[in-house]
N, C-alpha and C positions, 0 to 999 in steps of 0.2 A: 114249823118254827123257822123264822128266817136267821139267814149266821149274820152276826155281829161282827162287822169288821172295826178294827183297831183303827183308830183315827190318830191323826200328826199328833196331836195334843197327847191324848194317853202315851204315846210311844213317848215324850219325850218326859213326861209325867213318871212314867214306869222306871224307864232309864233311868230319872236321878232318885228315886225311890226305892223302890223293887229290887231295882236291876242296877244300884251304885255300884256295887264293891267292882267287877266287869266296867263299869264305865269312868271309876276313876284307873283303874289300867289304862282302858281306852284313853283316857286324857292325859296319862304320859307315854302313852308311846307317841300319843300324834305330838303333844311337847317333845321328844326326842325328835320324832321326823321332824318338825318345822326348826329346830334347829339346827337340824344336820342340811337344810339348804330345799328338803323335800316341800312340794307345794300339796296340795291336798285337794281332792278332787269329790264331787258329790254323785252319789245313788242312793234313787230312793230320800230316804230321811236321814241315812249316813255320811259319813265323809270315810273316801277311803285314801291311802296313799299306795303308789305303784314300786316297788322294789324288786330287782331282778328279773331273771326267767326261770320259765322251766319246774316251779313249785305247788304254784297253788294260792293258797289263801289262808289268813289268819284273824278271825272278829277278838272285839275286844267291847262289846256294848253296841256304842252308836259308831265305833271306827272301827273301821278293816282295814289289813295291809292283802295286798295281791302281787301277784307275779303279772310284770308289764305283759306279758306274752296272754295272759290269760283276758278273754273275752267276756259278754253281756252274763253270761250263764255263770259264771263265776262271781261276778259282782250280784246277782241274782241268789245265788249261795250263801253268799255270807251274809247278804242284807236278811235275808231269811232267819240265820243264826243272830242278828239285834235282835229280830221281835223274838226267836224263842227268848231272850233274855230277859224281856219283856213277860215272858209266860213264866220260866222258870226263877226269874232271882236270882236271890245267894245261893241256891242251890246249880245253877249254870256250868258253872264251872268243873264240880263232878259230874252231874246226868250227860254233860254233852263236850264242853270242850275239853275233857282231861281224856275220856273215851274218843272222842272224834279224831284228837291228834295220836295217840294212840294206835288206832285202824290206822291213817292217813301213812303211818311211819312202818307200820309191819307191811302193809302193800305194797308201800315203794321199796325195801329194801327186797322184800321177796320178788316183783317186778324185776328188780336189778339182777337179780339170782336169776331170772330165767322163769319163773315162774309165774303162771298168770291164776289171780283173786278168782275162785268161781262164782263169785256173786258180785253183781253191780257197786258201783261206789253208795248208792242211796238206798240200797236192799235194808241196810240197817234203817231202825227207828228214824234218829234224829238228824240223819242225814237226809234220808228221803222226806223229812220234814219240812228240816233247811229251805231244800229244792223247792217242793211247793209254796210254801210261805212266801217266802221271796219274788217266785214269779208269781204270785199271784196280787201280791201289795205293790211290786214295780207297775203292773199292768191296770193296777187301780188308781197308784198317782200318775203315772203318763194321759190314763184315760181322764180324769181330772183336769190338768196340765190343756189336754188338747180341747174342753170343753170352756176352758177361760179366754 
């Protein structure tokens, strides 16, 4: 059986469907970023805006906010974390982002302690999900992209 990949249409289908309650956050926080001066930048099928250093990342649907310091892998991350939201719905926000910031915050704070996580950042489920996802829908619209 060949895998069915998610096409621009469904994700964007999904998002204001499925995946609203997540994506009207997403559409105020990017309404607070573009009023506070932030310009808005695209990956993939998202828009993300760049804030700070040194943190990481935050989805919200189809927008993410990142940490300016953070690289392809990160924007790859969270683009990953839209289409779970796409998979998951209204249920999003507990299966993955209330647990994902959860881990993200007891790591770093033990990190700070001195202490290092004995398991990868994507050993859990919907992290190493994320990860896949992501890089594998960026790689499919860039491959896309370069065929046009």
């Amino acid at each position: 059986m060949k895998d069915k990949n998610l096409s621009k249409t469904a994700f964007i289908v999904l998002s204001l469907t499925w995946g609203l309650p997540l994506t009207i956050v997403g559409a105020i926080v990017a309404l607070c970023m573009r009023l506070s001066g932030k310009k808005p930048k695209k990956f993939g099928w998202c828009r993300y805006f760049e804030v700070g250093n040194g943190w990481g990342g935050c989805e919200f649907g189809p927008v993410f906010l990142k940490a300016k310091d953070g690289g392809t892998r990160l924007c790859e991350h969270e683009f990953g974390h839209a289409i779970q939201n796409c998979y998951f719905g209204p249920f999003m926000p507990f299966a993955v982002n209330l647990p994902s910031s959860l881990r993200y915050w007891y790591r770093r704070i033990s990190e700070s302690r001195g202490r290092i996580p004995k398991t990868a950042y994507d050993d859990i489920w919907f992290e190493g999900q994320a990860s896949k996802l992501g890089k594998k829908y960026a790689g499919l619209i860039s491959g896309e992209q370069e065929k046009q």
